[in-house]
C-alpha positions in Angstrom: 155.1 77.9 74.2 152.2 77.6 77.0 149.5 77.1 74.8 151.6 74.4 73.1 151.7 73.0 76.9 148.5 73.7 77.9 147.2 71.6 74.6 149.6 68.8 75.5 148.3 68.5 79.4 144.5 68.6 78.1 145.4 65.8 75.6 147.6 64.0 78.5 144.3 64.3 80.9 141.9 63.1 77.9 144.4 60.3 77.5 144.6 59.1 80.9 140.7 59.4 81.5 140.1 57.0 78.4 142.5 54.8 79.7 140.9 54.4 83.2 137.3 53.9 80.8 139.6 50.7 79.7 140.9 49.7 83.0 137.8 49.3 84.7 136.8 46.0 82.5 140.4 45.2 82.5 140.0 44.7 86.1 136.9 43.2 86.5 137.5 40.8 83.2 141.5 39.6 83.4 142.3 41.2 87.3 146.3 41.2 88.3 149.3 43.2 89.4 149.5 44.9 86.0 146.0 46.3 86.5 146.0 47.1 90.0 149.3 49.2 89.6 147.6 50.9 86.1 144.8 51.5 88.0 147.3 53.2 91.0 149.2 55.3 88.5 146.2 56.2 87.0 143.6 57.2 89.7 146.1 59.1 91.3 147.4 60.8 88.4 143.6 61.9 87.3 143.2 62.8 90.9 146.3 65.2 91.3 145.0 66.7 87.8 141.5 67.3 89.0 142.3 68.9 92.2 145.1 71.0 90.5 142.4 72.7 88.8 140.4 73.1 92.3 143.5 74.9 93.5 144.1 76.9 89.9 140.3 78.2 90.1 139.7 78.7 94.3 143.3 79.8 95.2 144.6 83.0 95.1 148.1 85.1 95.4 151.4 83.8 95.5 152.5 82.1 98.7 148.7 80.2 99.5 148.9 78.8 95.6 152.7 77.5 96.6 151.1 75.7 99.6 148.3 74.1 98.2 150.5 72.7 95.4 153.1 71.7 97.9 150.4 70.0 100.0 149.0 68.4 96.3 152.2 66.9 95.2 152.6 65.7 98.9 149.4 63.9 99.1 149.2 62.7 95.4 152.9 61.2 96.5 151.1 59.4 99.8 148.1 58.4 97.4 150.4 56.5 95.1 152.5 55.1 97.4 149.6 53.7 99.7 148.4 52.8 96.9 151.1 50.2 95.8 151.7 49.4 99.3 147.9 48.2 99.5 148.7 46.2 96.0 151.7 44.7 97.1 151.1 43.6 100.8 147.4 43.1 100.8 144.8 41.2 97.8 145.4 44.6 95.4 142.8 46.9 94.1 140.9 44.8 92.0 140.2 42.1 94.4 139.5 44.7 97.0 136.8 46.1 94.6 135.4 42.4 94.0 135.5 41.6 97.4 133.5 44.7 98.2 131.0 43.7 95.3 130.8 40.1 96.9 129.3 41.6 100.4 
């Protein structure tokens, strides 16, 4: 049961930091929507994982670990959404990334 879980989350975080090993020439080599909402889904999905484990190892007892993860899942929510807004109103992350390069 939970180890069964907590195999298939390692795996799911292994998986997802591979593919962002892939996006990154991806986005450099053939840039577009596809990528930049990959890239979305995928920084903020590594993100939410990685501070998840700052709240499993640095907060304690019942009620402060129910904020915190409240307070994750709301700000992983406004990452990814900011996120695609920025992708689909403005030039997208990859072009922001080359434009940033370019200065």
């Amino acid at each position: 049961g939970s180890s069964k879980a907590a195999s298939l989350h390692w795996t799911g975080e292994r998986a997802v930091s591979v593919l962002l090993l892939g996006l990154l020439p991806a986005a450099y080599l053939c840039p577009g929507p596809a990528v930049d909402y990959s890239l979305a889904a995928a920084l903020t999905l590594h993100g939410h994982w990685g501070l998840g484990q700052v709240i499993t190892d640095y907060v304690h007892g019942d009620v402060p670990v129910k904020v915190a993860n409240t307070g994750l899942y709301v700000l992983s929510a406004l990452t990814f959404a900011g996120l695609c807004h920025f992708n689909y109103q403005d030039v997208g992350i990859c072009k922001a990334v080359a434009m940033l390069w370019s200065l």
